[in-house]
N, C-alpha and C positions, 0 to 999 in steps of 0.2 A: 412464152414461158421459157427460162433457163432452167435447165435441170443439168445438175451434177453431179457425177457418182465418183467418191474416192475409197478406194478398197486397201486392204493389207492381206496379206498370209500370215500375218503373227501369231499368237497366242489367243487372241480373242478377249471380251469381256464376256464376268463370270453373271451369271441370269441374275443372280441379286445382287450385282450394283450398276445393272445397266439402265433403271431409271433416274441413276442420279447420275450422271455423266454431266448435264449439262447448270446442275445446281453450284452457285457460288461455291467457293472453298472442299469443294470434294475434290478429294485427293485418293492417291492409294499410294502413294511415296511419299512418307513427311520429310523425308531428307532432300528430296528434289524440287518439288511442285508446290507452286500456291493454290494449285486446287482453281485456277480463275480462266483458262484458255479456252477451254472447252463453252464455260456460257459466255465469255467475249463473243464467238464466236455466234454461238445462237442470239445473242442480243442485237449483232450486227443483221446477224439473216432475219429476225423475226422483225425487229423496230424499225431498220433507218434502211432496210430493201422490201417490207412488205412480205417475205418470204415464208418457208418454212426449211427444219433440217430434224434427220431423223437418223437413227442409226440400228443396223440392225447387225450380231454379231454369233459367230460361232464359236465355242470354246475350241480351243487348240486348231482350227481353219482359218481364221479371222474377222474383221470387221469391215463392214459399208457402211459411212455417210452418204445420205441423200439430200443432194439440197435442191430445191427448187424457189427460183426470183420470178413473179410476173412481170414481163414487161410489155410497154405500150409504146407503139411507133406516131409521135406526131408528124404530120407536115408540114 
């Protein structure tokens, strides 16, 4: 198993919209973002690595992604 943790200090997400993070076109800047990184992101880790990615955040402390890939050693 790979497991991965990326942290911030920033601002944090707010409790009610941190189950849409990872949904198509959720944005929270319509002047910046197409709302699409964020599930690129889970689509890769969940479909084409078998994985999962979760995140868990503090308002005004910041945010952790966790990801985790299984892998298998052939010989």
């Amino acid at each position: 198993l790979i497991s991965i943790e990326v942290a911030d200090n920033g601002v944090g997400i707010a409790d009610n919209i941190i189950s849409k993070i990872f949904d198509p076109f959720f944005t929270t800047d319509k002047q910046e973002g197409s709302g699409l990184g964020l599930h690129i992101v889970y689509n890769i880790v969940t479909q084409k690595f078998n994985g999962n990615i979760t995140c868990t955040s503090d308002k005004g402390k910041g945010t952790k992604f966790f990801i985790n890939i299984p892998i298998s050693i052939v010989d």
